[in-house]
N, C-alpha and C positions, 0 to 999 in steps of 0.2 A: 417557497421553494428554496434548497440549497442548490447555488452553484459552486462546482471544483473544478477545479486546474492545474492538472500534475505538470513537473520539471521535474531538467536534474538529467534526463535517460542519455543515452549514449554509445558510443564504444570503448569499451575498455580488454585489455588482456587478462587471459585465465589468472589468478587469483588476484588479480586488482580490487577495488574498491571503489563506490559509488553511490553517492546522497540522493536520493530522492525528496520531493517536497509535493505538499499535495496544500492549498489555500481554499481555504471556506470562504461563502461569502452567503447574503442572501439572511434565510431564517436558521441560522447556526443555535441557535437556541433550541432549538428543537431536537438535537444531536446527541444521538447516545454512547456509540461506538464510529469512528474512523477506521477503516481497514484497508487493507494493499492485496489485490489479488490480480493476478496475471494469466496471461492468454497468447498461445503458441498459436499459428495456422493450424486447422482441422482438430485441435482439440478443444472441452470445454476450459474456460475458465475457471480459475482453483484460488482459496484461499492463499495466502500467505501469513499474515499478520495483522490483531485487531487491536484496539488500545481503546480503554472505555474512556471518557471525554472527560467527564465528573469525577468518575473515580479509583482511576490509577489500574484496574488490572490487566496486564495483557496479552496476549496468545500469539501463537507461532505455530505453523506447518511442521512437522517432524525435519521437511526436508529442506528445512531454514535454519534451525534450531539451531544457535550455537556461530551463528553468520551475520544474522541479520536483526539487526536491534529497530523497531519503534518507538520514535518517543512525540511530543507535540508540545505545543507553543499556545496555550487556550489564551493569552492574550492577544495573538496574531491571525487567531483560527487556522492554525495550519499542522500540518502532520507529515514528520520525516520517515525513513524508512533508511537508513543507514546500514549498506551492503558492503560487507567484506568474504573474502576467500571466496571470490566471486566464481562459477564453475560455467562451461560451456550449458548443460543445460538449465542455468539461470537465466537463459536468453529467452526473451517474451515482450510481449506489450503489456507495461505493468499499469494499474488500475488503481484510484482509490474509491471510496465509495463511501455513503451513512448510512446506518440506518439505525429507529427507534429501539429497538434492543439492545439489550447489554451484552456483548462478547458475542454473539454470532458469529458459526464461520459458514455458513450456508451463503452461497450469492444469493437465491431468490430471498433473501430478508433482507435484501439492500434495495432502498427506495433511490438515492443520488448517485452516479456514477458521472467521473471525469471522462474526458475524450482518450486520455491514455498515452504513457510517455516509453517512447521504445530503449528497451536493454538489449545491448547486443555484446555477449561477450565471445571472444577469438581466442583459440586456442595455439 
């Protein structure tokens, strides 16, 4: 099994800036993609951004695009999610998650999910 453990969430003001950290542990070897996907009250949870483990490619939500960079630490087993021009509806409970495919942005292809770190940003 992997276990994750996101950091990092918080309050911050409209276009502020905000690090995320998400730490592997467990059977990390098994890991194909890390990704960041977040969840409001009463809606589903949605992608944000994946980064393949091995081998470098990574994706982004439209509605991230251009904000919000992924990168990771395969030494550390850990995965950042570095948020800038931060907006009011970037508020959410943000998530990371693995799973055995390369670049999926579907949640049901994610087998490990963290307990989830709150973003709160004020406008």
């Amino acid at each position: 099994q992997v276990q994750l453990v996101e950091s990092g969430g918080g309050l911050v003001q409209a276009g502020g800036s905000l690090r995320l950290s998400c730490a592997a542990s467990g059977r990390t070897f098994s890991i194909a993609t890390m990704a960041w996907f977040r969840q409001v009250p009463g809606q589903e949870r949605e992608f944000v951004a994946a980064s393949s483990w091995r081998y470098g490619p990574t994706y982004y939500a439209d509605s991230v695009k251009g904000r919000f960079t992924i990168s990771r630490d395969n030494a550390k087993n850990t995965v950042f999610l570095q948020m800038t021009s931060l907006k009011f509806e970037d508020t959410a409970v943000y998530y990371c998650a693995t799973t055995l495919r390369d670049g999926s942005r579907s949640r049901r292809d994610y087998t490990y999910w963290g307990q989830g770190t709150q973003v709160t940003v004020s406008s």
